[in-house]
C-alpha angles and dihedrals in degrees: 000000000000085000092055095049090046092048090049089047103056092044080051084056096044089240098146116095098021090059096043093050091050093040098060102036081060103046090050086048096050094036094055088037088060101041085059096052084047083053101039095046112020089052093054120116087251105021107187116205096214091062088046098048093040087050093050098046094039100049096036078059091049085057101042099057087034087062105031086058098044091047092055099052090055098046084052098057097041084049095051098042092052079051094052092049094049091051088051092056091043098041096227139087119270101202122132082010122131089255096059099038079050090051099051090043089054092052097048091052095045087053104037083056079054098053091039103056096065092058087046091052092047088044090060096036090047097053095082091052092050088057091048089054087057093055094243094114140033102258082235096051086046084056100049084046086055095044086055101049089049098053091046081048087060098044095049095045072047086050092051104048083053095061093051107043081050093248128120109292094206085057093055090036087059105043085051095053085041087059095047091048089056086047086059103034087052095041085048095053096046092040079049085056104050 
């Protein structure tokens, strides 16, 4: 029932689209961010899980706060721009309606999803390497774990966005883990090199 509330409420909010194209323009960043601090640390000749797990938590935070700003500057402007326009064509301000206290709320929890993905990408990529800290795992096998987990990250978000746009989601699925493979193929190359 609370689901239900929540779905008809951000349709309500006209959340939809702008959530789901942010969304997904932030999980593929974070989760190739992180494949490449997973590259660039974990393959080093002495590759220390504190400074793994630090990088990835700190710079998914960056970019968390990064996106979920930005995000909500942009939102705003689209948002107040769509209510300039209808209080053109009402002739009346629009300000402490329904319409505007929507259209803030719709930005905060646009932005607050934004700010949020990084930290739930870096959530699933650090948990090998929590479990490496506890001695349980190898820290390398942790990395190849993460990387696995981030590239199944790209094909089901793929996968997703398949499923949305009508198309075959296993194509999309594909070309997105294809994508994260050559991210690898090409960090693991240059990290090979230094």
């Amino acid at each position: 029932m609370k689901f239900g509330f929540l779905r008809d409420r951000f349709r309500d909010l006209d959340l939809g689209p702008a959530l789901r194209r942010f969304f997904i323009n932030t999980l593929f960043d974070s989760t190739f961010m992180l494949l490449g601090i997973v590259i660039g640390s974990a393959f080093s000749e002495n590759p220390d899980i504190r400074v793994i797990l630090a990088t990835m938590v700190t710079s998914s935070l960056a970019l968390g706060i990064s996106t979920g700003v930005s995000v909500y500057e942009a939102e705003s402007l689209e948002r107040d721009k769509k209510i300039i326009e209808l209080e053109k064509a009402l002739f009346r301000k629009l300000d402490e309606t329904t319409i505007s206290r929507s259209g803030r709320t719709a930005t905060l929890v646009i932005s607050l999803f934004n700010f949020l993905t990084p930290l739930t990408s870096c959530t699933v990529t650090a948990f090998p390497f929590l479990i490496a800290w506890s001695g349980l795992l190898e820290v390398k096998f942790a990395a190849w774990l993460s990387i696995a987990s981030d590239l199944a990250i790209l094909f089901l978000a793929g996968t997703y966005l398949g499923r949305l746009g009508k198309r075959n989601p296993w194509v999309k699925g594909m070309r997105m883990l294809a994508f994260g493979i050559l991210a690898f193929v090409i960090g693991y190359w240059i990290e090979s090199l230094i």
